[in-house]
N, CA, C and O of each residue as an XYZ file, in Angstrom:
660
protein
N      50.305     46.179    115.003
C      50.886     47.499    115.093
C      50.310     48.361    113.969
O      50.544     47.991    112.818
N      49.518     49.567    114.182
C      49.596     50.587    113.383
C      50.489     51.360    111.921
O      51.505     52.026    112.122
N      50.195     51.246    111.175
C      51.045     51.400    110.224
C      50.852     53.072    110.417
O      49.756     53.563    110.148
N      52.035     53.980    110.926
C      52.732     54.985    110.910
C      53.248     55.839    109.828
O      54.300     55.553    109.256
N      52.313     57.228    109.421
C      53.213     57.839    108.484
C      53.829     58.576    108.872
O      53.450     59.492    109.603
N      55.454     58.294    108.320
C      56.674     58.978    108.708
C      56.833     60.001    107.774
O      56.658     59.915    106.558
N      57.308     61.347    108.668
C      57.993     62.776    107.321
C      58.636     63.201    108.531
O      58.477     62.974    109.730
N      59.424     63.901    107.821
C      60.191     64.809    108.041
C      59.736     66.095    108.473
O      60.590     66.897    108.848
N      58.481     66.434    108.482
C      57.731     67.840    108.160
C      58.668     68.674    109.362
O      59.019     69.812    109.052
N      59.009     68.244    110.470
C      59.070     68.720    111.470
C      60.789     69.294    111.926
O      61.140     69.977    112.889
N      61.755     68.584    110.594
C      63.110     69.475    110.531
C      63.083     70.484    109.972
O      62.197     70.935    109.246
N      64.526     71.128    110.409
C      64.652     72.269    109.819
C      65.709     72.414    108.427
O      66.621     71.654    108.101
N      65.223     73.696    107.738
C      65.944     73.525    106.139
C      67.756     72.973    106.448
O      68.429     72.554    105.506
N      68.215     73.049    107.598
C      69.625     72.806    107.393
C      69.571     71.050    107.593
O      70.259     70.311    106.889
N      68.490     70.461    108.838
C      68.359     69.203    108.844
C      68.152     68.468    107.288
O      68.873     67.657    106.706
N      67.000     69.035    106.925
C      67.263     68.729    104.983
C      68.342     68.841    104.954
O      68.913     68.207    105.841
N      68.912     69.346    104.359
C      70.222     69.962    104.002
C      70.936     68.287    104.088
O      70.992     67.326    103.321
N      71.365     68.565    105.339
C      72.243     67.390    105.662
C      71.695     65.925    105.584
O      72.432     64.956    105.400
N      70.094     65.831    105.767
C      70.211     64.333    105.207
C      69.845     64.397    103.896
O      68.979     63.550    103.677
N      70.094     64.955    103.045
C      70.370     65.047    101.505
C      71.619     64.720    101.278
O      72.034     63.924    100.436
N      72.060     65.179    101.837
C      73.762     65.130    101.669
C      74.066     63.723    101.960
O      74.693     62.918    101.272
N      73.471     63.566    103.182
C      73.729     62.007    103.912
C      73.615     61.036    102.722
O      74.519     60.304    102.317
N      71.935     61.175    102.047
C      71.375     60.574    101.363
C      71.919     59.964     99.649
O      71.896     58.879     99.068
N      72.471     61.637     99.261
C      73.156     61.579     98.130
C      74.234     60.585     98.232
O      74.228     59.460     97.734
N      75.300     61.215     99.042
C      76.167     60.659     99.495
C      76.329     58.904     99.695
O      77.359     58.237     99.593
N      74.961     58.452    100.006
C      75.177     56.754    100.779
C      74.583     56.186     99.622
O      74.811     54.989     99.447
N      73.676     56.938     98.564
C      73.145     56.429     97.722
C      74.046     55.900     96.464
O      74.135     54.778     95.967
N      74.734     57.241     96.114
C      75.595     57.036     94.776
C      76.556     56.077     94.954
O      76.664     55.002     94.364
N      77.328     56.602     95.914
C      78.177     55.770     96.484
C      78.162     54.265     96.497
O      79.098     53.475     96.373
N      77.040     54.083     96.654
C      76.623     51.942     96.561
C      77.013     52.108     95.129
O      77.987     51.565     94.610
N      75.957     53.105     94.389
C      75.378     52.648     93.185
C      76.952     52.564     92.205
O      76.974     51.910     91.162
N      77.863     53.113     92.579
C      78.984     53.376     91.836
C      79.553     52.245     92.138
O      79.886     51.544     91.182
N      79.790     51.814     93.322
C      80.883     50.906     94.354
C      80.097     49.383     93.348
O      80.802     48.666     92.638
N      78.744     49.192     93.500
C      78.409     47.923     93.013
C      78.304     47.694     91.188
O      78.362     46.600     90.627
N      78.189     48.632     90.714
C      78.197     48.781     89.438
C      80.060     48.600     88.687
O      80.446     47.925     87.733
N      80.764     49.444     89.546
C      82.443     48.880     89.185
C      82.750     47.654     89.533
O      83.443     46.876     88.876
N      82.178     47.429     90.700
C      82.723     45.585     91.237
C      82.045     44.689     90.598
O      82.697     43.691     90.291
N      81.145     44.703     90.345
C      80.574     43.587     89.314
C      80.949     43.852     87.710
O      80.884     42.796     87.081
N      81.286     44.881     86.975
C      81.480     45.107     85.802
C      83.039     44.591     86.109
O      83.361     43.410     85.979
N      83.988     45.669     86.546
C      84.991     45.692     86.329
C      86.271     45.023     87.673
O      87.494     45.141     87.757
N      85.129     44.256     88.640
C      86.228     43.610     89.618
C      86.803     45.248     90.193
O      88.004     45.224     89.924
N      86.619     46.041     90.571
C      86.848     47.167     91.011
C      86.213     47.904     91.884
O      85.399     48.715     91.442
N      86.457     47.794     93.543
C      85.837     48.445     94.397
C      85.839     50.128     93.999
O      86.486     50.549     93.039
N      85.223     50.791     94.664
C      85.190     52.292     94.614
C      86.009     53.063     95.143
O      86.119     54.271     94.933
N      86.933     52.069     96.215
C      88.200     52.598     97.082
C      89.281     52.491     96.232
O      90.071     53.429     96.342
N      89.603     51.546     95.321
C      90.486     51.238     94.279
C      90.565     52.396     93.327
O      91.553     53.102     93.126
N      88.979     52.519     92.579
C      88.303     53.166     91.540
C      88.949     54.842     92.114
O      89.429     55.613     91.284
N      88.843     55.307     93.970
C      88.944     56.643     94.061
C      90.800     56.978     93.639
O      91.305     58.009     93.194
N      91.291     55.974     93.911
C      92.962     55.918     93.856
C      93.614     56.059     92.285
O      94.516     56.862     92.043
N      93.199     55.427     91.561
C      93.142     55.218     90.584
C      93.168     56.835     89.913
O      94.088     57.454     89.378
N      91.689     57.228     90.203
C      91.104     58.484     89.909
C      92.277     59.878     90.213
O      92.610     60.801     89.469
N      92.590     59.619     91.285
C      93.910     60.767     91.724
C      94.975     60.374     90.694
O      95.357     61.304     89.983
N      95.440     59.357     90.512
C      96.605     58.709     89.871
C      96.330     59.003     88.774
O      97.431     59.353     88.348
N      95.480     59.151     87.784
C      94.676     59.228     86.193
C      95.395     61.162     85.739
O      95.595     61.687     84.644
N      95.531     61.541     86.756
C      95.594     63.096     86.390
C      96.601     63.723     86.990
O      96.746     64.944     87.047
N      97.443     62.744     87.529
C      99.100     63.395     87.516
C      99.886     63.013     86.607
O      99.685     62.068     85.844
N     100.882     63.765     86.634
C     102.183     63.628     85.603
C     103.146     63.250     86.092
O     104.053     62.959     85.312
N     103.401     63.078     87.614
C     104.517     61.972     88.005
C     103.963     61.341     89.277
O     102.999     61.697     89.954
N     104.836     60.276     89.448
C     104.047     59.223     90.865
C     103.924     59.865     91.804
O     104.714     60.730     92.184
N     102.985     59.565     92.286
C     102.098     60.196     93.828
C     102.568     59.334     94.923
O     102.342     58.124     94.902
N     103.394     60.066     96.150
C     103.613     59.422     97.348
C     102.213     58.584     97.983
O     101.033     58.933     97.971
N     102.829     57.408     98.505
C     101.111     57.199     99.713
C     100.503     57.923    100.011
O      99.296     57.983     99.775
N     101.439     59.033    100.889
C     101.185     60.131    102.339
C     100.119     60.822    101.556
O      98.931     60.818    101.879
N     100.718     61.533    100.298
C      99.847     62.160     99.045
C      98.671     61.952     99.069
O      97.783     62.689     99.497
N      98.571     60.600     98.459
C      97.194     59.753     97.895
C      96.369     59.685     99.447
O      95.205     60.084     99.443
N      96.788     59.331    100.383
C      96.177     59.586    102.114
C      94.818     60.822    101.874
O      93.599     60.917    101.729
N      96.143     61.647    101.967
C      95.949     63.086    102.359
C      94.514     63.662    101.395
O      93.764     64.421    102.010
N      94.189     63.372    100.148
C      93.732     63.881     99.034
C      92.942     62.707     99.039
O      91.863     63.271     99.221
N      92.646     61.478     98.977
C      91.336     61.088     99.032
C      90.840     60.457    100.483
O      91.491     60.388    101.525
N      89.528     60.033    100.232
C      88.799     59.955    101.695
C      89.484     58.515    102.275
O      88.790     57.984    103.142
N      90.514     57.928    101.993
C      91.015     56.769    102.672
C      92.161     57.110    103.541
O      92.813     58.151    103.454
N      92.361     56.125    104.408
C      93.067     56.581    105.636
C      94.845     56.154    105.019
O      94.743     55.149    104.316
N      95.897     56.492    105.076
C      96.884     56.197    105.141
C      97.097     54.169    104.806
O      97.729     53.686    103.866
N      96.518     53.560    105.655
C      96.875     52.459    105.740
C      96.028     52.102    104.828
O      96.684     51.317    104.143
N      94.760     52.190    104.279
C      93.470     52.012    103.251
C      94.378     51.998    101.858
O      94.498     51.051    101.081
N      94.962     53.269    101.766
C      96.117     53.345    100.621
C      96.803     52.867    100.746
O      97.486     52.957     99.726
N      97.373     52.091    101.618
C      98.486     51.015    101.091
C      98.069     49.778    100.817
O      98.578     49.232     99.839
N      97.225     49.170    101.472
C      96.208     47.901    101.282
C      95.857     48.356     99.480
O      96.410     47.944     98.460
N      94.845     49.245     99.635
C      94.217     49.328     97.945
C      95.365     49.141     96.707
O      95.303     48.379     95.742
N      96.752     50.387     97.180
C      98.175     50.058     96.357
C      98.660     48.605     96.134
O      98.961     48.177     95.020
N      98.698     48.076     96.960
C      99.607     46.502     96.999
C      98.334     45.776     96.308
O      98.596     45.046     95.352
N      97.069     45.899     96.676
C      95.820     44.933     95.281
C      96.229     45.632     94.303
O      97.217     44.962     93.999
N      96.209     46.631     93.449
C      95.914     47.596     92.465
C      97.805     47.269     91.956
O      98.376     48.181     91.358
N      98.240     46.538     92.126
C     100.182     46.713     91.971
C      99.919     45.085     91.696
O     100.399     44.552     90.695
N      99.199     44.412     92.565
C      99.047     42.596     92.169
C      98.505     42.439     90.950
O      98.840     41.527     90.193
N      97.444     43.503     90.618
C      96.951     43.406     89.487
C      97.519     43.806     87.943
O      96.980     43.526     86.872
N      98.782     44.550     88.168
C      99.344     45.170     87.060
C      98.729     46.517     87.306
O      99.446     47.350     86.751
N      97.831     47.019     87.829
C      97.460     48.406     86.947
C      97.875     49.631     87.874
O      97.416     50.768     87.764
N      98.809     49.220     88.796
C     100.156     50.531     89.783
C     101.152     49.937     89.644
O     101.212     48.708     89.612
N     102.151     50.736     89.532
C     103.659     50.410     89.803
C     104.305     51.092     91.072
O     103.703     52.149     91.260
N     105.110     50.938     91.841
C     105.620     51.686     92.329
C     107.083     51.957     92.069
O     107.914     51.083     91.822
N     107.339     53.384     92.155
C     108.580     54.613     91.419
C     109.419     54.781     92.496
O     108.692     55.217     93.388
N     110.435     54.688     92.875
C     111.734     54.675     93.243
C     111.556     56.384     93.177
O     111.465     56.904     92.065
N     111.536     56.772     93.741
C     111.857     58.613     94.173
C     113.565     58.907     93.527
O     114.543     58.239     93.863
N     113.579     59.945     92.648
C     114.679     60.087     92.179
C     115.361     61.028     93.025
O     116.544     61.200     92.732
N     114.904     61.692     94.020
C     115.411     62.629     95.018
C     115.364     61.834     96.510
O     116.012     62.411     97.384
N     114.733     60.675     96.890
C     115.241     59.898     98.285
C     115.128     58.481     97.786
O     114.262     58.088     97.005
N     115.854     57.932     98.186
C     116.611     56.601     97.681
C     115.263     56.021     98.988
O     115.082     54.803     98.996
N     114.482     56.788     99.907
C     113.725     56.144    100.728
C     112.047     56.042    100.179
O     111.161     55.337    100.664
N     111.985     56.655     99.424
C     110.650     57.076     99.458
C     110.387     56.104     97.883
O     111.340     55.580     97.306
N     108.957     56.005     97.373
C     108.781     55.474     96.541
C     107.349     56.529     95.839
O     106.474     57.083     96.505
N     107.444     56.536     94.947
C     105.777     56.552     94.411
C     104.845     55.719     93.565
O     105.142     54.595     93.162
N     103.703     56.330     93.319
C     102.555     55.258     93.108
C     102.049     55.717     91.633
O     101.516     56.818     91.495
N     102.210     54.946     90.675
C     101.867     55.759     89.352
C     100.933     54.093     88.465
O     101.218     52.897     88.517
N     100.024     54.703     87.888
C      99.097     53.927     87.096
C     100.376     53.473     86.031
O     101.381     54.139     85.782
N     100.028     52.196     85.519
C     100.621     51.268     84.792
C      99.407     51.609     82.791
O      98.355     52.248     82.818
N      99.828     51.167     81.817
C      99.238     51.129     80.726
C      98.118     50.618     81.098
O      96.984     51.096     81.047
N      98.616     49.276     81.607
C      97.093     48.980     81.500
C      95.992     49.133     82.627
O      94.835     48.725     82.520
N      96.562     49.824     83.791
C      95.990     50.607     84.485
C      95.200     51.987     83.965
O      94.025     52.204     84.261
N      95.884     52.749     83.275
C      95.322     53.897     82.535
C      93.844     53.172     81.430
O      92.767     53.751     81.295
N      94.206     51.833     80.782
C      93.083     51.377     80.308
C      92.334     50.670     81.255
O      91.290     50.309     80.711
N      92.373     50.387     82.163
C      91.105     49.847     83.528
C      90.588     50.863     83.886
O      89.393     50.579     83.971
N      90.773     52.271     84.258
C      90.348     53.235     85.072
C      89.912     53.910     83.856
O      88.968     54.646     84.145
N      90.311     53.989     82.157
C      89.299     54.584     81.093
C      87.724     53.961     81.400
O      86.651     54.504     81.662
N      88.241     52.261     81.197
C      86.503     51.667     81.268
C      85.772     52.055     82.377
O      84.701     52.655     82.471
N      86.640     51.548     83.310
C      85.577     51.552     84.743
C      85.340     53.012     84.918
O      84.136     53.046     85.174
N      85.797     54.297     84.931
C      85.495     55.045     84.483
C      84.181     55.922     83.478
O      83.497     56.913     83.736
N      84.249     55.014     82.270
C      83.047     55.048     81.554
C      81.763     54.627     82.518
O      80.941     55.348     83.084
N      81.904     53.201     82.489
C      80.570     52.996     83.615
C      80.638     53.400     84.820
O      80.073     52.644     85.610
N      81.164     54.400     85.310
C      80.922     55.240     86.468
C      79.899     56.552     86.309
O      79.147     57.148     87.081
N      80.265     56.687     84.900
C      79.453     58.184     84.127
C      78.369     57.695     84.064
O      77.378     58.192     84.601
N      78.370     56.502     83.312
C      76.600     56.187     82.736
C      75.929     55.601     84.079
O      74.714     55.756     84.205
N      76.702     54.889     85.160
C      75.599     54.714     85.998
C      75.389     55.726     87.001
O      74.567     55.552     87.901
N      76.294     57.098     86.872
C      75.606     58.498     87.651
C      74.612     59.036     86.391
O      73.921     59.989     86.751
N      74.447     58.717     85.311
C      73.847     59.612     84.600
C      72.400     59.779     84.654
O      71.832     60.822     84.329
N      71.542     58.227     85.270
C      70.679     58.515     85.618
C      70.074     60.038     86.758
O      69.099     60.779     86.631
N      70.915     60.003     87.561
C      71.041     61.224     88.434
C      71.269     62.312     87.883
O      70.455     63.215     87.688
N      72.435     62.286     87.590
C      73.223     63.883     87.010
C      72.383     64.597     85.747
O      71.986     65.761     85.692
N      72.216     63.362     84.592
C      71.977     63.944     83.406
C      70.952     64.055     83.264
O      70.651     65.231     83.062
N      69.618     62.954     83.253
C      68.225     62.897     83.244
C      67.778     63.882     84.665
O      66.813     64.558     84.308
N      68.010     64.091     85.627
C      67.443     65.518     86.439
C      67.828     65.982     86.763
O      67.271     66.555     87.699
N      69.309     66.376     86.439
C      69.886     67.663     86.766
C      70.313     68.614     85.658
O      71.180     68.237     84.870
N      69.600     70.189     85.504
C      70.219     70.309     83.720
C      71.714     71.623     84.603
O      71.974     72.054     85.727
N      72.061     71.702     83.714
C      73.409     72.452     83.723
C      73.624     73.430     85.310
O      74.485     73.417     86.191
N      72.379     74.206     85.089
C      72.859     74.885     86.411
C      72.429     74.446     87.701
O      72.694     75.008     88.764
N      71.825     73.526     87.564
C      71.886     72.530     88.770
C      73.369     72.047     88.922
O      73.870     72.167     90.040
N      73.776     71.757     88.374
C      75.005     71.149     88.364
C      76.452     72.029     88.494
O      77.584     71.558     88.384
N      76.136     73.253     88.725
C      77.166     74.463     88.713
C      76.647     74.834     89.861
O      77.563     75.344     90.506
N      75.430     74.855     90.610
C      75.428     75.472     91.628
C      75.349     73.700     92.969
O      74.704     73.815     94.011
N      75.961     72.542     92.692
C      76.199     71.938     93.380
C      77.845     71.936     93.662
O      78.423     71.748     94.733
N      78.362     72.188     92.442
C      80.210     72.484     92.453
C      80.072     73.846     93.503
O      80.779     74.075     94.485
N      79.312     74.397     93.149
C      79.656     75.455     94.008
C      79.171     75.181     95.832
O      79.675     75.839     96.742
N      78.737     74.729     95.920
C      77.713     74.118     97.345
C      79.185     73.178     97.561
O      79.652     73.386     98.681
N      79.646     72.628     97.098
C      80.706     71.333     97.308
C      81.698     72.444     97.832
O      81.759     72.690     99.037
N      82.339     72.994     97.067
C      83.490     73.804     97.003
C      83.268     74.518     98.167
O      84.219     74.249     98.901
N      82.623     75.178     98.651
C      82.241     75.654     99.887
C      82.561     75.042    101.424
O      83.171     75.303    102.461
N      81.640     73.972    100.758
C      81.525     72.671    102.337
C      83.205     72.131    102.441
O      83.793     71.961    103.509
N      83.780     71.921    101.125
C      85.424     71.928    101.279
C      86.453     72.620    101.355
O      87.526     72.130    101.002
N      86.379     73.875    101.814
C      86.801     74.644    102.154
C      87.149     74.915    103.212
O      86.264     75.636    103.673
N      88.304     74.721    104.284
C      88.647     74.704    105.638
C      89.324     75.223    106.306
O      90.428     74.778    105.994
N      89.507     76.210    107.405
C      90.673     76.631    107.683
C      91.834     76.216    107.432
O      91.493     75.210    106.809
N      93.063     76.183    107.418
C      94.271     75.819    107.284
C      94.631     74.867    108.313
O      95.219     73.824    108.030
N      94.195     75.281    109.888
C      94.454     74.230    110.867
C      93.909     73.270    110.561
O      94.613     72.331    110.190
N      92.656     73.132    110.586
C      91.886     71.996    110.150
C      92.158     71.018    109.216
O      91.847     69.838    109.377
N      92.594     71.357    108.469
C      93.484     70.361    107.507
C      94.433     70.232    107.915
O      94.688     69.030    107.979
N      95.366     70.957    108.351
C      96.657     69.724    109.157
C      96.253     69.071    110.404
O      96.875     68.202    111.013
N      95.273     69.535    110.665
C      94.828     68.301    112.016
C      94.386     66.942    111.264
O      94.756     65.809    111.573
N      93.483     67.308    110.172
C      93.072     66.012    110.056
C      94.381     65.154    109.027
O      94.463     63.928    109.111
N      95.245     65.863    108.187
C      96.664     65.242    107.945
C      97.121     64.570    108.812
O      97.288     63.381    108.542
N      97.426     64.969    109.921
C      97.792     64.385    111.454
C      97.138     63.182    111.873
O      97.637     62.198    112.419
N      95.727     63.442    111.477
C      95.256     62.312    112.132
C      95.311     61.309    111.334
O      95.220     60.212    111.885
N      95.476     61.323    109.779
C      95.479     60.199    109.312
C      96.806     59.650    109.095
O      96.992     58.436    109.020
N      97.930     60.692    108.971
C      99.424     59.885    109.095
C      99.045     58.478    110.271
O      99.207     57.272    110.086
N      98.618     59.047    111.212
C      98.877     58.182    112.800
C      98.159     56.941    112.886
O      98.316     56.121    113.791
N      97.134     56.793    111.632
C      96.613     55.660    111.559
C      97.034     54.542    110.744
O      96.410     53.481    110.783
């Protein structure tokens, strides 16, 4: 068989666009996911929960934690009940429904998600810091912020859809 040179020459700037995105996206993503699990025993689904939990001031419902990161309803309860075996979640008794509970980082949860944390920075930094200088990096928040930005329906549809799963 012919050895074939493959390009792209022939998409268009939005096809870039999106397999950049694709690309960024599937790339870091390993590089983060395998760099926490081997350092710190910490998938990246754990690591994203964690991350929401790190920067509130009182416990976060499931439905919450669902809704606000990319895991489905049931993903957050699986990741909660590992992340609660381990010591580093508790779950909070709702002081307003005797039904509901929330999900709040433990001490030494707040110190698992400092480290693993740290080596999350240094192993994006190859990316971020060595070739991207500042306003690269202000005009990708801004490119992000955009692409997340949704009508109002649209987000309760997809709320909807992940309660149901």
């Amino acid at each position: 068989m012919a050895h074939t040179n493959l390009n792209l020459d022939g998409l268009t700037p939005r096809d870039h666009a999106f397999y950049g995105l694709v690309w960024a996206g599937t790339t870091l993503t390993a590089r983060v996911d395998q760099v926490l699990t081997r350092r710190h025993d910490l998938p990246l689904s754990w690591f994203e929960v964690m991350l929401w939990l790190s920067v509130q001031q009182e416990p976060v419902a499931p439905s919450e934690l669902g809704a606000r990161t990319l895991l489905s309803r049931s993903q957050v309860s699986r990741v909660a009940d590992s992340l609660r075996a381990r010591g580093l979640v508790e779950r909070v008794p709702s002081p307003t429904d005797a039904r509901s509970v929330g999900i709040a980082l433990t001490e030494a949860g707040r110190r698992a998600f400092a480290e693993a944390d740290a080596t999350r920075r240094e192993a994006l930094a190859e990316v971020f810091d060595d070739r991207l200088d500042d306003a690269d990096i202000a005009a990708l928040e801004a490119i992000w912020a955009k692409l997340k930005a949704r009508p109002e329906n649209e987000q309760q549809a997809q709320a909807q859809a992940k309660a149901q799963d």
